[in-house]
N, C-alpha and C positions, 0 to 999 in steps of 0.2 A: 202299448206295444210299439206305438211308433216312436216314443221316447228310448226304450229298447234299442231302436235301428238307429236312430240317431248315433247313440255312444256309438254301437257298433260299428261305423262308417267312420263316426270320428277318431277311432282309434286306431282302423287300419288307414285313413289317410295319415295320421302320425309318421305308423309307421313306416309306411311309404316313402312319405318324407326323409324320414332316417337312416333308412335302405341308403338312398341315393345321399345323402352326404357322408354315408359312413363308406362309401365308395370311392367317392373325392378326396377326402381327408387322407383313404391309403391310397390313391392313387400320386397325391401331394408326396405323402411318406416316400413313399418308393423314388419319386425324380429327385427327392433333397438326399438320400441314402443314396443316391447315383456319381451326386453332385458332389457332395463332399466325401465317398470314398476315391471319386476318381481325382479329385484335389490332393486328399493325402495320399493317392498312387505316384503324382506328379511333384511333389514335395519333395521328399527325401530325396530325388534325382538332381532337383533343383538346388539343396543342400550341397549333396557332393560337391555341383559343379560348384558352387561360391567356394567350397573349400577346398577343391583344385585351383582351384584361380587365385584365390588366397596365398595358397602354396609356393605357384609358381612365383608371383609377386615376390615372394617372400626370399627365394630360390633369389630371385634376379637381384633383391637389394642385397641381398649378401657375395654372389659374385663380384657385382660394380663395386663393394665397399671393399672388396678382396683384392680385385684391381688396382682399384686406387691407393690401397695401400701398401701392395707389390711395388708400383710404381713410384711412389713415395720413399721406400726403400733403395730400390735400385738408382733413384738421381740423388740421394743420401750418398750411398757406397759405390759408387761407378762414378768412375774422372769423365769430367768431361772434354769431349776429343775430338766433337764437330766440327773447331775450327782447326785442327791439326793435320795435317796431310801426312804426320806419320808417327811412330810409337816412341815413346819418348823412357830411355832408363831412367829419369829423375823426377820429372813432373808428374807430382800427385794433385788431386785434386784441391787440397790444402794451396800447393805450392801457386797454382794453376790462377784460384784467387787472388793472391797476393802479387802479383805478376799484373794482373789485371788492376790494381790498384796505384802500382808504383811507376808502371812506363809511360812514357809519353801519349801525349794524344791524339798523337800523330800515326800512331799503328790501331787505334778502336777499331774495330769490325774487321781487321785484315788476318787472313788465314794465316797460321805460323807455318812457317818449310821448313823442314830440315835440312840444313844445308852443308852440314858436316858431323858426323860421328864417328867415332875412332872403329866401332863395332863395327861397323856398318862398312865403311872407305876407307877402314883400315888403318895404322898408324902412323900419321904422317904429316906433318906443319905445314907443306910445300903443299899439299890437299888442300887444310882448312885454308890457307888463304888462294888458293886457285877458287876452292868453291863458293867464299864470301863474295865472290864477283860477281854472281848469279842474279844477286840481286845488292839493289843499293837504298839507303836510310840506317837505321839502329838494328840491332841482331844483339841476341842473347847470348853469351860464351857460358855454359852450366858444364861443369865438371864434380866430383867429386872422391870423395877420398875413399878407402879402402876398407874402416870404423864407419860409414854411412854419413859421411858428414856431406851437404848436395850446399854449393855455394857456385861462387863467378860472376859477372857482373856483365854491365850497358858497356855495348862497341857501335861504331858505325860499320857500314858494310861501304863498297869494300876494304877490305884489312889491306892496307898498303903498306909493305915494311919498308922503313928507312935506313940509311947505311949509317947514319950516326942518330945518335939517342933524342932522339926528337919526340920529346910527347905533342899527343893527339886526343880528341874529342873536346867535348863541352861540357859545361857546367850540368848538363842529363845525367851525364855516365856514373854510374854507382856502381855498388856491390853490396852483394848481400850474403845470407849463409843461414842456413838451418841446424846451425851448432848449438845454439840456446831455445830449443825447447821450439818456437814458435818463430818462423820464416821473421828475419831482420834485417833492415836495409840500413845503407849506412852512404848517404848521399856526399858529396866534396860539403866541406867547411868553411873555401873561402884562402886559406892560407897559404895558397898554392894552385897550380895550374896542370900540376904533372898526373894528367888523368888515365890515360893508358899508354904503354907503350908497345910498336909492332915491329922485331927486327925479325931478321930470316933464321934466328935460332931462338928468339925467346918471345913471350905475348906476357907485359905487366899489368898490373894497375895499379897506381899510388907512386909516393914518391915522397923526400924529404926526410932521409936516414934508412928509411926500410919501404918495401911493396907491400901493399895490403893482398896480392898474389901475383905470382910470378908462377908461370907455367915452363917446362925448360923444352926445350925445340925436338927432345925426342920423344914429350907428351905421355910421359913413363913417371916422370916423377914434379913437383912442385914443392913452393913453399909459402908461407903466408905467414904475417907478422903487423901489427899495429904500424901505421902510417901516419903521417900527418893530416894526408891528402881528403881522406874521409874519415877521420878519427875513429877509426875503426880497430876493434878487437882482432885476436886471430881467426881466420875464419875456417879454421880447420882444425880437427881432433887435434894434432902435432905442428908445430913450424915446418917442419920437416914432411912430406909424404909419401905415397906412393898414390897415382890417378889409378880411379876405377875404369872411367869413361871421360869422353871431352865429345861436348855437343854443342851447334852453334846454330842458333833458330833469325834465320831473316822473317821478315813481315811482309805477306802482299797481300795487295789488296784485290777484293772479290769481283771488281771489275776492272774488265784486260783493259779501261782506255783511260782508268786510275795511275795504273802502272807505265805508261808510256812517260 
């Protein structure tokens, strides 16, 4: 009997036993089922935001790459004009380079004036050279023909006409033309000294049988013909023309105590 009581005891302290870990075990269950449903409640949120944030990232490299290639575009196709203080009928940004390659170095960094336009002051010789006085060094004389041909050539300023045929300037003064495809310059030779001429009805350049352009005093009409003076072509559709425009660009410089 007492062998009996033994199991008997022995069995319900087992069970006992059992009770109380099979208690633990779910009460374990239950806080890991807490744990990791409230994990994957907090996931998915977590998710979105990486993939808003992704998004926006994403948004903004495509803006800034959008930018910058707007930008890129626009100093492609837009002259540049920051250093121009006014609008110019001929200078494209083509011509704008090429300008910036051939003039002296004596005008780098100096803002371009305009100092005479026909459009602009109207038609009149007795103008351009009152306004080439504005300012003094080399000035650009750009005229062009009626066919789109944009040429004219290196002066000094100011345009001083003389009462007999006296030529002026230096071994600088050129002339160029955008008759052949791509802006050409066409510097003196050497063979002569007759580099522009300024009387009170007429503005040359060249010399030695023919002008490489001759503007006539009522700025209506020109002609232009191979010279010695710069071995130069014609630099206009025709010998003969008719002016679209006459414009004459001084140089100054970006500080007033340069210019004194």
């Amino acid at each position: 009997m007492g062998q009996k009581l033994d199991e008997t005891n022995t069995i319900s302290c087992f069970d006992f036993l059992s009770f109380q870990s099979l208690q633990k075990i779910n009460s374990f269950k239950e806080k890991f089922k807490h744990y990791f449903s409230s994990l994957f409640r907090k996931s998915p949120k977590s998710s979105t935001n990486h993939t808003q944030d992704d998004d926006k990232d994403e948004a903004s490299r495509k803006s800034s790459s959008s930018s910058q290639v707007s930008e890129e575009l626009y100093e492609q196709h837009s002259p540049t004009t920051s250093n121009f203080n006014d609008h110019s009928t001929f200078i494209s940004p083509q011509l704008n380079q090429f300008f910036d390659s051939c003039l002296p170095n004596i005008t780098k960094g100096c803002q371009r004036v305009l100092l005479y336009s026909s459009i602009k002051h109207g038609i009149s010789l007795r103008t351009l050279l009152r306004n080439s006085a504005k300012l003094s060094g080399p000035a650009l004389l750009i005229v062009g023909d009626r066919e789109g041909a944009v040429f004219g050539g290196l002066v000094d300023c100011p345009l001083q006409p003389t009462f007999k045929r006296k030529y002026q300037g230096t071994n600088q003064t050129f002339v160029f033309t955008t008759m052949y495809g791509q802006p050409r310059l066409f510097r003196p030779t050497g063979v002569n000294r007759y580099y522009y001429l300024c009387l009170n009805d007429l503005v040359a350049f060249g010399g030695g049988g023919s002008c490489a352009l001759c503007l006539d005093g009522d700025l209506l009409t020109g002609s232009s013909r191979p010279c010695d003076t710069f071995g130069n072509m014609c630099l206009a559709h025709t010998s003969e023309f008719q002016l679209k425009n006459v414009e004459l660009w001084g140089f100054r410089y970006t500080s007033p105590y340069l210019n004194q």
